[in-house]
N, C-alpha and C positions, 0 to 999 in steps of 0.2 A: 504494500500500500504506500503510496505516494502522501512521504509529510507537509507535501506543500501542493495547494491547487491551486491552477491559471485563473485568472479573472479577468484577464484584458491585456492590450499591447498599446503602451504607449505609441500612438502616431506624428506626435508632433507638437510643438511647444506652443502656450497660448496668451498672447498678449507679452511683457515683459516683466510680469514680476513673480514668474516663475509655475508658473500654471502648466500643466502639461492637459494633449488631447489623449484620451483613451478607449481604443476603439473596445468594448465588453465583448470576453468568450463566458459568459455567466448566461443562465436561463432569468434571471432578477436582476434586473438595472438597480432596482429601490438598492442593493445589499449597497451599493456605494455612499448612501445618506448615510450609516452607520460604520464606516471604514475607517478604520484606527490605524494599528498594526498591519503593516503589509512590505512589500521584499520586489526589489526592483533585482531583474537578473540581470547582470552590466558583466561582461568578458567572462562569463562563468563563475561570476560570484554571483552570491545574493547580497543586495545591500539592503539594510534595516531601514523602511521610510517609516512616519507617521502620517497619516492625512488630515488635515482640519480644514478642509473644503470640499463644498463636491456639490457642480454648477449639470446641469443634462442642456444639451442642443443636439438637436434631430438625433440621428443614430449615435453620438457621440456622449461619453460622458467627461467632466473640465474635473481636473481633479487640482488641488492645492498641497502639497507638502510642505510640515512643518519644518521651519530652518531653512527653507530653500526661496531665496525672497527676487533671484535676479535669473532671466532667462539664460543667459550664459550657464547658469550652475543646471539647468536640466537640456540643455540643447544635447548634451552627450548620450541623453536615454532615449531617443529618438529610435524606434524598431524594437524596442528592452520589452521584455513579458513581464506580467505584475501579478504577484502571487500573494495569498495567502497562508497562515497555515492553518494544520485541522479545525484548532480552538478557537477562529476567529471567522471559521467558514460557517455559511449559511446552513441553519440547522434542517434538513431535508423531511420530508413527508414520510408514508408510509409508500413503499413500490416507488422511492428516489433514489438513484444512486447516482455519487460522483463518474462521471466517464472514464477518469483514471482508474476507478477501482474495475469495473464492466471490461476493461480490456485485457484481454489473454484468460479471459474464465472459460473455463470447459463447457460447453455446449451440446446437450443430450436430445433425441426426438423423444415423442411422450412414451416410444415402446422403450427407450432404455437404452437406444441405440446409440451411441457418438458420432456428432453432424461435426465437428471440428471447433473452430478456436474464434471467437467473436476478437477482431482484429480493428475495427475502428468503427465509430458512431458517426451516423452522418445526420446533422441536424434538419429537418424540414420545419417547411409551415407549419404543420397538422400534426405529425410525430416524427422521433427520430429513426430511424433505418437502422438495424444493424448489420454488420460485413461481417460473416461468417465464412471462414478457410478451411477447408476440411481436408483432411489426409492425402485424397488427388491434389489437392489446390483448387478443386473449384469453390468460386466463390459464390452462399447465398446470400441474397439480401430480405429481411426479416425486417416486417415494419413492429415497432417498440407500441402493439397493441395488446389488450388485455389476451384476445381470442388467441394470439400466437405464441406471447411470452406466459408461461405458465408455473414460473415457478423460478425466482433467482434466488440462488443459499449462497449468500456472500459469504461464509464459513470454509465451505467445501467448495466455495469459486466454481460451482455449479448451475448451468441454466437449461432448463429443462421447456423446449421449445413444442408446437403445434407446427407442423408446416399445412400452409393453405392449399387447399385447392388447387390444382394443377403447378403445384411447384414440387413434387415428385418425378424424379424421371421418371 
């Protein structure tokens, strides 16, 4: 399990007294009204920020770091991913899981059989999709609905799938 989760990628610096644009990988724009503690990846470090601002325009969130007062001092985190860790991540629902945790879980049909390795989540409008690899490498894709996901044991890194209708060879 992954200590620290993405929640956006700084795109670009806003205005001059130190504002940065950050484009959100979160499902909850709101989680950034409450964002404290958070960790900018700069050359493969993580560096410790604080936030005490947090402005929304259109798809974008403006976020403010504490100590950091002059655009010069954030122009260098330009393309930088912005993280969280666990304790400071958005607390999830029932049948929510982080993406990070969902990937490389073992993947079962409802007879018990093994479909392969869910490899990457693809976001949609309406649900996510999941990419499932199986032992040829063919790949299925699984929309993240009640009817097909039947059962995820984040324990036993276990998913235990329904395939629909004509997606049987």
């Amino acid at each position: 399990m992954e200590d620290l989760l993405q929640i956006g990628v700084i795109t670009s610096t806003h205005g001059i007294r130190g504002e940065v644009k950050v484009f959100p990988t979160t499902d909850d724009n709101n989680r950034f009204k409450k964002l404290k503690d958070c960790f900018i990846e700069f050359r493969n470090e993580m560096i410790p920020v604080k936030a005490n601002g947090c402005k929304f325009f259109k798809n974008m969130v403006i976020l403010k770091f504490e100590d950091i007062d002059n655009i010069n001092d954030v122009e260098k985190y330009k393309q930088c991913k912005l993280y969280v860790d666990r304790e400071h991540a958005v607390k999830l629902q029932k049948d929510e899981y982080f993406i990070t945790d969902l990937i490389g879980i073992s993947v079962y049909k409802e007879d018990g059989e093994q479909l392969g390795t869910l490899e990457e989540v693809i976001p949609t409008g309406a649900n996510d999709v999941y990419v499932i690899i199986d032992v040829n490498k063919k790949e299925w894709l699984l929309p993240a609905i009640k009817e097909c996901i039947l059962n995820v044991d984040m324990i036993e890194k276990k998913m235990t799938v329904r395939l629909m209708k004509g997606m049987e060879d």
